[in-house]
NUVEXFI-487859 format. One line per 4 residues: number of its first residue (from 1); their letters; for each residue x, y negated, z negated of N, C-alpha, C. Coordinates in steps of 0.2 Angstrom, whole numbers. Layout:
residues N
NUM	a	X/Y/Z/X/Y/Z/X/Y/Z  ...
//
This chain:
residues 402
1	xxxx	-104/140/-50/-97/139/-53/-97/141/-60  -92/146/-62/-92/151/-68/-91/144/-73  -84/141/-76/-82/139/-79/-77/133/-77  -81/127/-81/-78/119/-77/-75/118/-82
5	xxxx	-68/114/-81/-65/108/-83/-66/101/-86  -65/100/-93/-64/95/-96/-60/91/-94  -61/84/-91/-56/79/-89/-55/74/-93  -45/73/-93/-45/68/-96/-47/61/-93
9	xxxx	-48/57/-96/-49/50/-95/-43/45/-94  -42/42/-91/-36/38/-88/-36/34/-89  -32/29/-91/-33/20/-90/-27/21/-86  -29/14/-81/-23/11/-76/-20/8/-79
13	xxxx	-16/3/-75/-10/-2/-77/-10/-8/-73  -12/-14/-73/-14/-19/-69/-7/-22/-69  -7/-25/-63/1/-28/-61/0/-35/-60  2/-40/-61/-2/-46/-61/6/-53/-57
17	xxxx	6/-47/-50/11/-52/-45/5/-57/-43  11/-61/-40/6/-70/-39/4/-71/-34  3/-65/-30/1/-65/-23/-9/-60/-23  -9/-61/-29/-14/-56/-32/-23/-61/-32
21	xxxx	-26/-58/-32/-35/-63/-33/-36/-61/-40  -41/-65/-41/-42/-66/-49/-47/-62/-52  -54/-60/-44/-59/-55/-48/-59/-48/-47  -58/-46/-43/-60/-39/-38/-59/-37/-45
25	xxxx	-51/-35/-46/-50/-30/-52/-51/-30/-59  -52/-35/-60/-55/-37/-68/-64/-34/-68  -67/-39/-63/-73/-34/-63/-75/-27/-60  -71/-24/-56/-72/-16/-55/-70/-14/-63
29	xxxx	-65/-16/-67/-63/-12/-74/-67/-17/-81  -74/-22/-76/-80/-24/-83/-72/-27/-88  -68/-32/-86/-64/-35/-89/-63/-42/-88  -64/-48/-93/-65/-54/-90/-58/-58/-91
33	xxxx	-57/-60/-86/-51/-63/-82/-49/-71/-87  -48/-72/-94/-49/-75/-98/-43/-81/-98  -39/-79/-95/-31/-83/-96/-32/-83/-87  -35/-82/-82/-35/-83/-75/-28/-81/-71
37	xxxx	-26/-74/-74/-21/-71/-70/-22/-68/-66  -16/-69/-60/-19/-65/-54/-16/-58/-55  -24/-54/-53/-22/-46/-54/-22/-43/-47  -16/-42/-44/-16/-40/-39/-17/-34/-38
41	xxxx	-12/-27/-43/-14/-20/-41/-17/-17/-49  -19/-10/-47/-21/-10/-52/-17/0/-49  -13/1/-54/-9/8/-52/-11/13/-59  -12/20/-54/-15/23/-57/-9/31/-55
45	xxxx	-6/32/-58/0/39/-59/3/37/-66  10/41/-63/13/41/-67/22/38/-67  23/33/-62/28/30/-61/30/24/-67  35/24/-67/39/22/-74/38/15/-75
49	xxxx	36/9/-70/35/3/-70/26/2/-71  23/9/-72/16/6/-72/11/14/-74  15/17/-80/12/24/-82/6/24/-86  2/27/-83/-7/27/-84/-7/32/-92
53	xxxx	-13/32/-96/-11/33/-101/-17/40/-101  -20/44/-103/-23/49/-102/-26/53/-111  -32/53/-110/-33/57/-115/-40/63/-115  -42/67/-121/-49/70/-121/-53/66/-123
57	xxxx	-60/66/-120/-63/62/-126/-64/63/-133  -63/58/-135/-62/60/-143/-54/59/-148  -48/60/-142/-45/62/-145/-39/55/-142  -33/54/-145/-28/48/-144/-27/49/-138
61	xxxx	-24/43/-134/-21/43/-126/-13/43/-130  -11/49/-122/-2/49/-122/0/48/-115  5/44/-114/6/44/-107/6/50/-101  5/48/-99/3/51/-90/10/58/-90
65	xxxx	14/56/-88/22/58/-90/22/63/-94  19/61/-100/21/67/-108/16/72/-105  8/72/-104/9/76/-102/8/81/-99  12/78/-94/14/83/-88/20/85/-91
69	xxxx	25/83/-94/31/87/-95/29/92/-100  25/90/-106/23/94/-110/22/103/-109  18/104/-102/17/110/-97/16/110/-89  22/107/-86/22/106/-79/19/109/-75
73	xxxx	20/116/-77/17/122/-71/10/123/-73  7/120/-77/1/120/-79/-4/114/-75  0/110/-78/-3/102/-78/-3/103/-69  3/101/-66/2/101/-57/1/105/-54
77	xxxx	3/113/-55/3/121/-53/7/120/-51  10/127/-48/18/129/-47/21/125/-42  14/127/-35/19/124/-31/22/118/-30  15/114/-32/17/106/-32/23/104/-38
81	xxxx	22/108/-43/30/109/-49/36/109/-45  36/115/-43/40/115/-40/43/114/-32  40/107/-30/41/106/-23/43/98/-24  41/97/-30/40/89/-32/44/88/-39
85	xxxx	48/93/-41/52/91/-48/48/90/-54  42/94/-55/40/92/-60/37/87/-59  37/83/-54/33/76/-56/26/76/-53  21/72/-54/17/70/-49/18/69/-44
89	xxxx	17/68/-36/21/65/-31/18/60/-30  12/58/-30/9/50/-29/6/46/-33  5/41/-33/3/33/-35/-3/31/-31  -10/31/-36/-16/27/-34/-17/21/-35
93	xxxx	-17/17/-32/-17/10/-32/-26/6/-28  -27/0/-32/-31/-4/-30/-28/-8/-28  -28/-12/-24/-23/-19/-18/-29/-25/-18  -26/-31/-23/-33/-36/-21/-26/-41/-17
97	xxxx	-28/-42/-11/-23/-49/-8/-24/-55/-8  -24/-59/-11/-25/-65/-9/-22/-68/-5  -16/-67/-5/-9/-71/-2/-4/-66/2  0/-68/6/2/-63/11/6/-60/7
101	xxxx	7/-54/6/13/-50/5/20/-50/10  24/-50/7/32/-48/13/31/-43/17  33/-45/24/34/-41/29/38/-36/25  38/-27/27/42/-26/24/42/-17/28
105	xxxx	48/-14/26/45/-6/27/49/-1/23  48/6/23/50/11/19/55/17/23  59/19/18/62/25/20/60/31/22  62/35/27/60/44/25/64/45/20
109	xxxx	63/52/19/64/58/13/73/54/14  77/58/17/82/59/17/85/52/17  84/46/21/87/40/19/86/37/12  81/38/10/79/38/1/87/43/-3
113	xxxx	86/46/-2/91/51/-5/98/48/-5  99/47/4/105/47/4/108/38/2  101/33/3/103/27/1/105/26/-8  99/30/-9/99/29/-18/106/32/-22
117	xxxx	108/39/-20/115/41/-21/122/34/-20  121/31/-13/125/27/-11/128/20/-16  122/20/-16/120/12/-21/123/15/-28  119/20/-31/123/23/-36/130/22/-38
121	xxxx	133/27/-32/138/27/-36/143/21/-31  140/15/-28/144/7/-29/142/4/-36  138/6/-40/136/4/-47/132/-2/-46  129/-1/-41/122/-7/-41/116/-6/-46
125	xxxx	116/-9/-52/112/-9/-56/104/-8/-53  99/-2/-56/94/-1/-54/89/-11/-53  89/-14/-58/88/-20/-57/89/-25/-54  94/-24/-52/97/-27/-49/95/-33/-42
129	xxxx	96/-39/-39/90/-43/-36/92/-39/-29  99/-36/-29/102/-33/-22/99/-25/-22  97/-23/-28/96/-15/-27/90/-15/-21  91/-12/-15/87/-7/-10/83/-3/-13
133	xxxx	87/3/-16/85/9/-15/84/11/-23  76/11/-27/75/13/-32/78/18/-33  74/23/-30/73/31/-31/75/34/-24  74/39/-26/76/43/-18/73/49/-18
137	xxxx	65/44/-16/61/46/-13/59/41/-7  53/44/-3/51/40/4/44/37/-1  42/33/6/36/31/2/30/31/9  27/34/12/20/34/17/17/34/13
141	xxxx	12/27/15/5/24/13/-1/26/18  -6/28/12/-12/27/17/-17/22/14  -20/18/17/-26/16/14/-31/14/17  -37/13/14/-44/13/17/-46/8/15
145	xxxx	-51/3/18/-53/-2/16/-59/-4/12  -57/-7/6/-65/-8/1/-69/-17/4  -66/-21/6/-70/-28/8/-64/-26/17  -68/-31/19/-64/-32/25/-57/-35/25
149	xxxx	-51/-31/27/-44/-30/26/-39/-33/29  -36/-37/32/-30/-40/39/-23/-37/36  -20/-37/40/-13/-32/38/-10/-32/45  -4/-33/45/3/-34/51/4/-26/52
153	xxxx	2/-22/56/3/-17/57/8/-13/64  15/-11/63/20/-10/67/23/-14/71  26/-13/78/28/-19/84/23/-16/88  21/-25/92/17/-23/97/20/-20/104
157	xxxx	15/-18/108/18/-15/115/22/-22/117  29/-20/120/35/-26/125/29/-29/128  22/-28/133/21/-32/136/15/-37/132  14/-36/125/8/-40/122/14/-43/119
161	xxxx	22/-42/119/26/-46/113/28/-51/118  29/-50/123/29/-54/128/27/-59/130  19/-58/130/13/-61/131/13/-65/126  14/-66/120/14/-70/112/19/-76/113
165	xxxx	26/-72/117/31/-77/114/29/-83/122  27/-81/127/26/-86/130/20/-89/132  15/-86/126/10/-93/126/12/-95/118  18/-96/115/18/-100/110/26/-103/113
169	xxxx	24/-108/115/28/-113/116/38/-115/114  35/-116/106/41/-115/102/45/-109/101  42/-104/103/48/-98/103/48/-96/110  49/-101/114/52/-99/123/57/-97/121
173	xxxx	64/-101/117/71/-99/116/71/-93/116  66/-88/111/68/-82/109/67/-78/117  64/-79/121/63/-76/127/69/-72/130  75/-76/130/82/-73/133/83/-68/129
177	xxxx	80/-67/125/85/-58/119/78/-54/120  75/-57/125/69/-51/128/70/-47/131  68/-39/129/72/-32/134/65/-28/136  63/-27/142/57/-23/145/59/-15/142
181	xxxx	64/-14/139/67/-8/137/65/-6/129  65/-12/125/65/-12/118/65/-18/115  61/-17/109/61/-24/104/66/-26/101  71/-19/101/77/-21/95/80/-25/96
185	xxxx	84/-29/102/88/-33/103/83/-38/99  78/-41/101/73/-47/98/75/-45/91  72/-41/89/68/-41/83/74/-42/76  82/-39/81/89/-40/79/91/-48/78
189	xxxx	91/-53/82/91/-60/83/87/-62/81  82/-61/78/76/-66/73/79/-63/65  83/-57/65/83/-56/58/91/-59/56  94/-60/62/102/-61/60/102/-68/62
193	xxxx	100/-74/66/102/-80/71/102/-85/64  107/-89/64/109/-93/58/100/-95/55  101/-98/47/95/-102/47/94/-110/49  98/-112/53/96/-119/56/93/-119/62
197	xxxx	95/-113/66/91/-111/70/84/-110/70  83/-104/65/76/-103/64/71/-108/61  74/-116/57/70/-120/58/70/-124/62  76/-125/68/71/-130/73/67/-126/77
201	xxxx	67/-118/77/60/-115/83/54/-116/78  54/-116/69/48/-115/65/46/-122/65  50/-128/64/47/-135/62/44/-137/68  45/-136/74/39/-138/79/31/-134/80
205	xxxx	34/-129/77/27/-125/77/22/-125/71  25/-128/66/23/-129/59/19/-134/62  24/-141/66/19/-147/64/12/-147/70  13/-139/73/7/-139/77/2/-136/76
209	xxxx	3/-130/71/-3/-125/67/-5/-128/63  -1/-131/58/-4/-133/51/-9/-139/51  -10/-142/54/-17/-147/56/-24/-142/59  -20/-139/62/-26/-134/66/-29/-129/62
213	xxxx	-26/-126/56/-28/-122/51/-32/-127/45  -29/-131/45/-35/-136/39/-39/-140/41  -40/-139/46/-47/-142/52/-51/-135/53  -49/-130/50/-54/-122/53/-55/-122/61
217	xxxx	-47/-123/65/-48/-122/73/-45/-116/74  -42/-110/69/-38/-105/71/-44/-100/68  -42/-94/69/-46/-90/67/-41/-81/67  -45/-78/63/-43/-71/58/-39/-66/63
221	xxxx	-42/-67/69/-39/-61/75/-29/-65/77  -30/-72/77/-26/-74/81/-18/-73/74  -13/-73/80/-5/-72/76/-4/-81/75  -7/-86/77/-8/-94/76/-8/-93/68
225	xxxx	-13/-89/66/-17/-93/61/-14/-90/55  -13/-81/54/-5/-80/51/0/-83/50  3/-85/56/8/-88/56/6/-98/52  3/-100/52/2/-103/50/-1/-103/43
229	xxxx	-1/-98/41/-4/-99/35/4/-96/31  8/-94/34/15/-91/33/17/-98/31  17/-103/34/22/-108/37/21/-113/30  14/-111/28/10/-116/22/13/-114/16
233	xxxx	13/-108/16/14/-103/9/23/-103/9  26/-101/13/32/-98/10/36/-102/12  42/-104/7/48/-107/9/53/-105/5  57/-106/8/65/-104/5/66/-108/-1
237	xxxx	72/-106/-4/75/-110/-11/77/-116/-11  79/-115/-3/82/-122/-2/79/-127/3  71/-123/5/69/-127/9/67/-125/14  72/-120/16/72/-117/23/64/-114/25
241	xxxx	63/-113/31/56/-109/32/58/-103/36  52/-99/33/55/-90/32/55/-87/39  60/-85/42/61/-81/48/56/-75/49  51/-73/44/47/-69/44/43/-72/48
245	xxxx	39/-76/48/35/-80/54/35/-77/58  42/-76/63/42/-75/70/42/-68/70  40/-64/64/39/-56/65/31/-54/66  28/-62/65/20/-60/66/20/-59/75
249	xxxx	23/-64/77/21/-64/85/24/-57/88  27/-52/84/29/-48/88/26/-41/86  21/-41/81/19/-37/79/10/-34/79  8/-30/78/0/-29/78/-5/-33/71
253	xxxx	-8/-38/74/-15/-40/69/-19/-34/68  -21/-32/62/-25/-27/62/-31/-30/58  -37/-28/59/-42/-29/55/-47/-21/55  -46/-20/46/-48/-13/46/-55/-16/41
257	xxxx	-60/-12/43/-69/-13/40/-69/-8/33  -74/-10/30/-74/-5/26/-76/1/25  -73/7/20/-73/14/25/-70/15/30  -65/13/32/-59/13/37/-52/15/33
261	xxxx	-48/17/38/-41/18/34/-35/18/39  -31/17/37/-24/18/42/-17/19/39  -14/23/41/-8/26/39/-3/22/39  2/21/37/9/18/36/17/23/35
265	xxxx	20/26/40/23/34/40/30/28/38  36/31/36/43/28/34/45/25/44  48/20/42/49/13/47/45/9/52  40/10/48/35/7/53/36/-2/48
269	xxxx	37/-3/50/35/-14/49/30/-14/49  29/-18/43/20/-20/39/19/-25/35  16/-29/34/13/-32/29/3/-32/27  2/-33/23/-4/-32/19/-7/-42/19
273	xxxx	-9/-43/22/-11/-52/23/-18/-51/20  -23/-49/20/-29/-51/15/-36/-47/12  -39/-46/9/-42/-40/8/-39/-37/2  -45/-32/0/-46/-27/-7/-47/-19/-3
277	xxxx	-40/-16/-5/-41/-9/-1/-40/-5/-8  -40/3/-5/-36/7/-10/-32/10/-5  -25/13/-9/-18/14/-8/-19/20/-12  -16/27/-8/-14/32/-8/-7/31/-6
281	xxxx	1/33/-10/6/32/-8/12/36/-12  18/38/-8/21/43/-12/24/41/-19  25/42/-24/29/40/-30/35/35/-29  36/31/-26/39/25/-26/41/20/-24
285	xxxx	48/16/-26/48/7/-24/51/7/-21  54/12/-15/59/8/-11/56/3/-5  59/-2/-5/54/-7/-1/61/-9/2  61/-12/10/65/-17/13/62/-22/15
289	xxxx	63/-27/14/60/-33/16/63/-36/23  57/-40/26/59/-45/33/57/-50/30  55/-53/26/53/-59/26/47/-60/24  44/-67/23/35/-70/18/39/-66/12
293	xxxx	43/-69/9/46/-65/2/52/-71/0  51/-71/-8/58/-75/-10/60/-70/-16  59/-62/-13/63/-58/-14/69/-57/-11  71/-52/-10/77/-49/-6/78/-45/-2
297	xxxx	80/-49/4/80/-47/11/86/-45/13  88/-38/16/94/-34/17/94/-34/27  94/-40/29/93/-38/37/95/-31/40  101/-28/38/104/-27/41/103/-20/38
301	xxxx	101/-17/34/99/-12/30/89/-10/33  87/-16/34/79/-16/36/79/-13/43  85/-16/47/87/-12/54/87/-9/56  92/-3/50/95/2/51/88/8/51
305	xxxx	84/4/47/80/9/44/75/10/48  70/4/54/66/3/55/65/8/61  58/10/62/56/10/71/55/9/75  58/7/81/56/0/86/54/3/90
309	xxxx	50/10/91/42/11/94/36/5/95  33/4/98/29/0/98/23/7/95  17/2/93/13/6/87/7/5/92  1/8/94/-5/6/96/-8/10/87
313	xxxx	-11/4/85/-15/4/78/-21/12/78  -21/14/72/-25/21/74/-29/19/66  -33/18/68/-39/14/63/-43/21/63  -45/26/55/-50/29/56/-56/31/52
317	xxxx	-59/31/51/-64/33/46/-65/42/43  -61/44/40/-60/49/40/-64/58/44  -64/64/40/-68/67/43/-72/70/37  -77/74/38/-83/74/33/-80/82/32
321	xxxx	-77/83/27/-77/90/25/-83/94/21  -88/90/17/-94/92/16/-100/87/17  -105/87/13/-110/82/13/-109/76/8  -104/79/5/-102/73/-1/-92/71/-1
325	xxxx	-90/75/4/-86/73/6/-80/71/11  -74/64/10/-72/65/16/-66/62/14  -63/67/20/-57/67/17/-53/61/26  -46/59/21/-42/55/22/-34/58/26
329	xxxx	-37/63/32/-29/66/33/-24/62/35  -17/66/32/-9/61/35/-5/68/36  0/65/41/8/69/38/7/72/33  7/66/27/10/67/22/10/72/17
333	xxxx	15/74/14/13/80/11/12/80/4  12/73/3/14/72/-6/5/71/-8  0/68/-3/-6/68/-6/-10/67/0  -18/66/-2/-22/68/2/-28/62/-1
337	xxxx	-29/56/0/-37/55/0/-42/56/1  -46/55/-3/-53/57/-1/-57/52/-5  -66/51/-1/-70/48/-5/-76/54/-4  -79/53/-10/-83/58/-14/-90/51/-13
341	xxxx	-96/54/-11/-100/49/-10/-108/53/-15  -111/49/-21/-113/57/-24/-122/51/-22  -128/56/-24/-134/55/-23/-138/58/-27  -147/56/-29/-148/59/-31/-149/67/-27
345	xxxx	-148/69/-21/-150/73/-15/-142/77/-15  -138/74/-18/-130/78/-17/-127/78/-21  -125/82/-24/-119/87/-30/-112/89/-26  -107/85/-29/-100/88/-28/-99/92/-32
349	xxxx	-97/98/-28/-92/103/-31/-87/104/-32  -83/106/-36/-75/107/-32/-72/113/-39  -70/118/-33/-68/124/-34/-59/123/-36  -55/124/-41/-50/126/-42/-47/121/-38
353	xxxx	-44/114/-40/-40/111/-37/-35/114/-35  -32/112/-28/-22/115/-26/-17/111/-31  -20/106/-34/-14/101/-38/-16/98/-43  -15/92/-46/-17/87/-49/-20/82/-44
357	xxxx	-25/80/-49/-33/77/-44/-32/70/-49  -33/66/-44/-35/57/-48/-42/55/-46  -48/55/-49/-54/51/-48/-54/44/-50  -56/37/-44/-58/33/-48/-64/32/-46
361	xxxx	-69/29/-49/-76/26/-47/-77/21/-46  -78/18/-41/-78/12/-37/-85/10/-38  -91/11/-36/-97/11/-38/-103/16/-42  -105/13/-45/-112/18/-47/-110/20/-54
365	xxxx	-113/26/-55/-110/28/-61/-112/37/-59  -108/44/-64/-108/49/-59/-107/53/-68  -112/59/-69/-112/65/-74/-106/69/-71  -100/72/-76/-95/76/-75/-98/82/-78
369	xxxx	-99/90/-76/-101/94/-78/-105/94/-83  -112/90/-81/-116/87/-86/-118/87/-91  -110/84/-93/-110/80/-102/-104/75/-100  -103/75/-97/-97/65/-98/-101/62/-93
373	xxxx	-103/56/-97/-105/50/-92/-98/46/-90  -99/45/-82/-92/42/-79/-94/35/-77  -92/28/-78/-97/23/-75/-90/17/-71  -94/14/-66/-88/9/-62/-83/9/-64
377	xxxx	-74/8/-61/-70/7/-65/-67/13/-68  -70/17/-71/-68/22/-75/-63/28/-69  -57/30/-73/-54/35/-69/-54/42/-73  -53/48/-68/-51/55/-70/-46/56/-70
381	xxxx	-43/63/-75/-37/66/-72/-40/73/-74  -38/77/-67/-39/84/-67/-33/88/-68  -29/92/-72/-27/95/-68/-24/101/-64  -22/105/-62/-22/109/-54/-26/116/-58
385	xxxx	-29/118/-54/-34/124/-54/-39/120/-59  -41/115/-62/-47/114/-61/-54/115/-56  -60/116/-61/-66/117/-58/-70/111/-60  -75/109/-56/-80/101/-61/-86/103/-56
389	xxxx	-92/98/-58/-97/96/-52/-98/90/-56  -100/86/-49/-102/78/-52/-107/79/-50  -113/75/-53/-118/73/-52/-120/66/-52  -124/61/-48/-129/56/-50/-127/50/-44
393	xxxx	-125/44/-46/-126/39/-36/-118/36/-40  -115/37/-35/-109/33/-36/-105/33/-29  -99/29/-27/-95/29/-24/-89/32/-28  -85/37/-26/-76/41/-29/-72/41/-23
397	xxxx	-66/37/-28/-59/39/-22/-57/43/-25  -52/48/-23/-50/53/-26/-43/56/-24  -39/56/-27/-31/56/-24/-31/63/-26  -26/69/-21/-25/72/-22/-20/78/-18
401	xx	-21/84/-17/-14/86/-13/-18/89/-6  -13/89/-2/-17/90/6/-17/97/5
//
């Protein structure tokens, strides 16, 4: 390799929602957790609610943002410049769960666009508790799993959602909006049927899991023991209990190992229940909610957008493009993960990135071009036609363009 690149040094942006654990992130970033707040993500781009700050060594940090605008066709190269507006196209994130996240899912390209204009020009203030559609962009997730992960992943096959609603006794009622055709009709009537309803099918069920979960008689695989842990956790403002519940029993338990990964494409229904992953995802917050949230829930807007496919879960460990690495393929077109695995027996190379490149160092410690020492915690910014070799024993995620 003729001539390598000097990388800047990144610091993330810790996000400290209350569904978040208290060590994963503070210890991967050698930071003590002092005041006991829960650090749930740790984001590492250039998005406006959480922009990474970047510098040489030596020299002041300027936001992530500056600069890329500074020299855009420099900093991304053209194509991704100009495919992606100047901007970077994704957001690296660490995820520590403690507590369930909202059911919830994401728009493609063109509903982003066409919602986010929409809302606009009704004058829905971006902050607003009713705004949908931040931005108008999509958002497909990928992640891989750093501890062992549980996660609500798609609808199940009609005959496993079937099979849930009639060995759980308390929702025989919903049985009549059962269609051997599709989930929609169901999945329509759990998210519209008044809420007096959905407490007398949730209050029998409640007072039948919730003994069984603090006695340790459920277990990690079963929708029992979710849904029970739902029933503990979330309540409405006024009391009510959250319809999101009865979207466990229709939907896939996943449990991904670590070193695993699984895709999330626009309309697929998800939630994130427990586990420390990393999140490769396109640049933004459009989010709809179902429910396990005392945010805001648009039924009728989460409908429109959802796919009421059934999912058979596709759990992968990626593929090995060299001896030191492996990459994370999707669809997607905005980015590419990969983990860089280094030894004293194996040197990454990497010739002339296609884009902007994010390293972070999960384990070990790793020589850059052998003069920067890189240790846990620490991130990269490369970017596009960069050249590097890493040296020494480390785990690296590394975000980048497919």
């Amino acid at each position: 390799m003729a001539t390598t690149t000097t990388p800047y040094l990144l610091e993330g942006v810790v996000q400290h929602y209350a569904w978040g654990g208290f060590e994963y992130i503070p210890n991967l970033l050698n930071q003590t957790n002092r005041q006991q707040e829960p650090c749930a993500e740790l984001w590492l781009g250039a998005h406006p609610r959480g922009m990474a700050q970047v510098h040489l060594p030596g020299e002041a940090a300027q936001p992530l943002d500056a600069l890329i605008n500074s020299a855009p066709l420099d900093i991304l190269g053209t194509a991704t410049a100009q495919r992606f507006a100047n901007q970077i196209p994704y957001l690296l994130k660490i995820l520590d769960v403690d507590k369930m996240l909202s059911i919830q899912a994401h728009p493609n390209k063109t509903e982003a666009e066409q919602g986010f204009a929409a809302e606009n020009a009704a004058g829905i203030p971006l902050n607003a508790f009713n705004r949908n559609f931040k931005d108008d962009n999509h958002k497909p997730e990928m992640m891989t799993a750093l501890t062992d992960f549980w996660l609500l992943h798609g609808f199940a096959t009609l005959d496993k959602v079937l099979a849930s609603l009639q060995q759980t006794p308390e929702l025989a009622g919903l049985l009549a909006f059962y269609s051997p055709d599709s989930i929609e009709p169901l999945y329509t009537q759990v998210m519209t049927m008044p809420q007096d309803e959905i407490d007398r099918l949730l209050q029998p069920l409640a007072a039948r899991l919730l003994p069984l979960l603090s006695t340790g008689q459920l277990q990690k695989d079963q929708q029992d023991y979710w849904a029970a842990r739902a029933l503990r956790d979330f309540r409405l403002l006024d009391g009510g209990l959250d319809r999101g519940v009865i979207s466990i029993y229709l939907m896939n338990v996943v449990n991904v190992q670590p070193g695993q990964g699984i895709f999330q494409d626009a309309g697929i229904l998800h939630a994130y229940l427990e586990g420390v992953n990393v999140e490769l995802m396109a640049n933004s917050d459009n989010v709809f909610r179902g429910g396990l949230t005392d945010k805001y829930v648009d039924a009728a807007t989460l409908i429109q957008h959802l796919s009421f496919e059934p999912v058979i879960p596709h759990i992968f460990a990626g593929e090995a493009e060299s001896d030191t690495l492996t990459g994370f393929k999707t669809p997607a077109p905005d980015f590419e993960l990969s983990l860089i695995r280094l030894s004293d027996a194996k040197i990454h190379e990497q010739h002339s990135t296609k884009g902007p490149e994010i390293l972070l160092l999960i384990q070990g410690e790793a020589l850059v071009n052998q003069s920067l020492l890189v240790k846990k915690g620490q991130s990269l910014f490369f970017p596009a036609g960069s050249s590097y070799v890493l040296t020494g024993n480390a785990e690296i995620y590394k975000a980048g363009m497919p």
